[in-house]
C-alpha positions as CSV (number, residue, x, y, z in Angstrom):
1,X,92.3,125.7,248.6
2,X,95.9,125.0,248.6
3,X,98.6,127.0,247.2
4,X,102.0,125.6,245.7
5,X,105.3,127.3,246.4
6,X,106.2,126.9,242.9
7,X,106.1,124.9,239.8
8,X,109.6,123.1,238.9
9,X,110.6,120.7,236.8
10,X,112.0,118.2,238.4
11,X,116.0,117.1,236.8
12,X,116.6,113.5,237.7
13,X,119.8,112.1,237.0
14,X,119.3,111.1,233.6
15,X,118.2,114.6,233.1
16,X,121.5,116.0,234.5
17,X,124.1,113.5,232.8
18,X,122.4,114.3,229.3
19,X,122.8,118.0,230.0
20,X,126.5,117.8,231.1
21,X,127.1,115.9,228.5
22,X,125.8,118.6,226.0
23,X,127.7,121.3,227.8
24,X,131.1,118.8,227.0
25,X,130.4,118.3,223.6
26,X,129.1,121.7,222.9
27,X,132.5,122.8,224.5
28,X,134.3,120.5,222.5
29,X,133.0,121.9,219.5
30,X,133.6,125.5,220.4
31,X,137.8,124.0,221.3
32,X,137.7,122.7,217.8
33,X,136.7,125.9,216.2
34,X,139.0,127.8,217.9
35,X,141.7,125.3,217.5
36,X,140.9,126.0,213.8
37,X,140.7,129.4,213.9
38,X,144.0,129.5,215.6
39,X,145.7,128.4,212.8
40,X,144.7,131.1,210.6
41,X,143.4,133.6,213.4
42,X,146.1,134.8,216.0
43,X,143.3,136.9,218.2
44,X,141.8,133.5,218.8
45,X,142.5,133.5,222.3
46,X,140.4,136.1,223.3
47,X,137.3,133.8,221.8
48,X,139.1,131.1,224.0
49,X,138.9,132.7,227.2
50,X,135.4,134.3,226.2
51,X,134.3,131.0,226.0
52,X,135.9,129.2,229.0
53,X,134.8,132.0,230.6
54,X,131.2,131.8,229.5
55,X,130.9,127.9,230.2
56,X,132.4,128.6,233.9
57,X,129.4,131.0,234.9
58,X,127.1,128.8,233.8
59,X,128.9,125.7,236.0
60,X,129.0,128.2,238.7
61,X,124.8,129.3,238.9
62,X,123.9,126.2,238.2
63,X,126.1,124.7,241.4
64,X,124.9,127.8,243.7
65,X,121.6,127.2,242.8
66,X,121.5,123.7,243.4
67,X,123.0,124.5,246.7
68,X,120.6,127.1,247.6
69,X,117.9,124.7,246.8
70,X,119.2,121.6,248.8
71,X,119.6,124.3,251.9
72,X,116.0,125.1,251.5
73,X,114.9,122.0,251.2
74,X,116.7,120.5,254.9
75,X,115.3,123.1,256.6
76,X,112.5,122.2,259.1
77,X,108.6,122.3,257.6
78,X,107.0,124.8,259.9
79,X,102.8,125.3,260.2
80,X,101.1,128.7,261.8
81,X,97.9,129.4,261.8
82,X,98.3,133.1,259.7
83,X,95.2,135.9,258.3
84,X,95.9,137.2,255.1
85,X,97.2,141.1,255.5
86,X,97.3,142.2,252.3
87,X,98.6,141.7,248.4
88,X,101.1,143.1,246.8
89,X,102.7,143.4,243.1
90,X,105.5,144.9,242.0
91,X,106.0,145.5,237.9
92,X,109.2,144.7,236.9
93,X,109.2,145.4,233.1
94,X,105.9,146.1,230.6
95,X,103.9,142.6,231.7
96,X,106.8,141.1,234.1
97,X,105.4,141.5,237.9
98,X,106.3,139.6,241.5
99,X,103.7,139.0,243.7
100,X,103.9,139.1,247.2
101,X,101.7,138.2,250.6
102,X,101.7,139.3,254.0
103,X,101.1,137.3,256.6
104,X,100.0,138.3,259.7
105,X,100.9,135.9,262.5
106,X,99.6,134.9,265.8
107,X,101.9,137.2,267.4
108,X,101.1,140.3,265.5
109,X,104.4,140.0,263.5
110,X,103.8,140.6,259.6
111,X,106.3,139.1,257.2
112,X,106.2,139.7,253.4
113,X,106.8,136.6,251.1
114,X,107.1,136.2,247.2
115,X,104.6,134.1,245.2
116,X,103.6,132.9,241.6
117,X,101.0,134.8,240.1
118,X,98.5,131.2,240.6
119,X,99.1,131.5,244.4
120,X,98.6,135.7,244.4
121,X,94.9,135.0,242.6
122,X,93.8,132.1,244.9
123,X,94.0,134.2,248.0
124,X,91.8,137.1,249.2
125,X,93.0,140.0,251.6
126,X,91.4,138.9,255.4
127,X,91.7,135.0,254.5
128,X,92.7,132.6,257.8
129,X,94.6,129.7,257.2
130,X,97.1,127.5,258.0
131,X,100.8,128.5,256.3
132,X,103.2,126.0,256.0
133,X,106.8,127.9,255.1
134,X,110.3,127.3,256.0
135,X,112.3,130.2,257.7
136,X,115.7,130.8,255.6
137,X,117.2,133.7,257.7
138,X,114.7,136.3,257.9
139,X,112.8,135.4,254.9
140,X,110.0,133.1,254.9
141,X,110.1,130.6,252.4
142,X,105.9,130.0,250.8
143,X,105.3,126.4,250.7
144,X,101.6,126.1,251.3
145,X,98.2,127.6,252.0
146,X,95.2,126.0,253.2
147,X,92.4,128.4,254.0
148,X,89.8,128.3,256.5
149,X,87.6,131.1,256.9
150,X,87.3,134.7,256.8
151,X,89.0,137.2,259.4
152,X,87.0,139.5,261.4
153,X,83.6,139.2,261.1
154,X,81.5,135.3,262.7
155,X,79.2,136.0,259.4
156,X,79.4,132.0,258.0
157,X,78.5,133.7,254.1
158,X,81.9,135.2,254.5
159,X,83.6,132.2,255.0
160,X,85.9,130.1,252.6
161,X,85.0,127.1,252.0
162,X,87.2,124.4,253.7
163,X,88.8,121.7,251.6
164,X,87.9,118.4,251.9
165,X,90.2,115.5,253.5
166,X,90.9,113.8,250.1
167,X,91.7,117.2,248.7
168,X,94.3,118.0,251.2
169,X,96.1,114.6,251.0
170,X,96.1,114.7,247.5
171,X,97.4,118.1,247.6
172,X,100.1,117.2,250.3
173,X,101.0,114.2,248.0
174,X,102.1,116.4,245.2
175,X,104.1,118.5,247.4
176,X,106.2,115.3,248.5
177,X,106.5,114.2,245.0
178,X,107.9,117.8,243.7
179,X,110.2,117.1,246.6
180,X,109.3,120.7,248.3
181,X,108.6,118.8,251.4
182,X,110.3,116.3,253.2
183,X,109.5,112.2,254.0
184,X,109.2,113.4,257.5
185,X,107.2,116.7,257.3
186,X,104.8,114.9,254.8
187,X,104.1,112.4,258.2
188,X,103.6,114.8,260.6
189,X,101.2,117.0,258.2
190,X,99.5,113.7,256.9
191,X,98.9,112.8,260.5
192,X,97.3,116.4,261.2
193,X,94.8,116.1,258.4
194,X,93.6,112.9,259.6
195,X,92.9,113.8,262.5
196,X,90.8,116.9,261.9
């Protein structure tokens, strides 16, 4: 069973020149209606700077989130073998939630990661598996989950069942092509999978 970090929608470059282009000529526009109403309007220029001032914070989250993103994505793919603590949900507003898991590592350290609500139903409390996350700071970063048993007790009825070969590489395909992993960590993983 593997677990995805999240779904995006990948913007290509095509994407991105037909969007900027619709921010130009949407701003374009919105200069030609207040050059208009300027000439009949003298508090126009509060709708000016309203504007220009609307347009820049969009420019600006777009550009911090496209740098947080290209910071998460050069940072190293890292794989622990992790048990499944608990699961936790938070409600936000009347049917808005997060979802969070904690993992417990080999080390007895427990860290706290946010999920989508897919990932939060595919797991059950006392799973093993093998995490793959990125460390951004202190916070872990969910990538993957591949699980391999049941904590605790040796009963086999317990335990998960273990996805197949073709499964994984399938699965470790997509996360290349959603570009949430690099040319490199998709090798070394690729490379593990075989040789189980």
């Amino acid at each position: 069973m593997y677990l995805c970090h999240r779904k995006k929608i990948k913007i290509t470059y095509n994407m991105r020149f037909w969007i900027l282009l619709t921010v130009f000529i949407v701003g374009l526009i919105g200069f030609g209606c207040l050059a208009l109403v300027t000439l009949v309007d003298d508090d126009a220029m509060f709708f000016l700077w309203l504007a220009l001032g609307i347009i820049w914070l969009v420019a600006w989250i777009y550009g911090a989130s496209k740098k947080y993103e290209k910071k998460i994505e050069a940072l190293p793919l890292l794989t622990e073998s992790v048990t499944i603590i608990s699961k936790l949900q938070e409600r936000i507003a009347d049917s808005v939630y997060h979802y969070f898991i904690v993992f417990e590592f080999p080390d007895k350290s427990r860290q706290k990661t946010s999920v989508n609500k897919e990932q939060y139903t595919l797991v059950r409390e006392n799973e093993v598996g093998t995490l793959n996350y990125k460390q951004f700071g202190k916070n872990l970063v969910f990538v993957d989950f591949v699980v391999t048993g049941m904590a605790g007790t040796g009963n086999a009825n317990n335990a998960a069942p273990v996805v197949d070969k073709v499964a994984e590489l399938k699965r470790l395909e997509q996360l290349f092509y959603s570009r949430v992993i690099t040319q490199e960590e998709y090798d070394t993983l690729k490379a593990k999978i075989i040789e189980k």
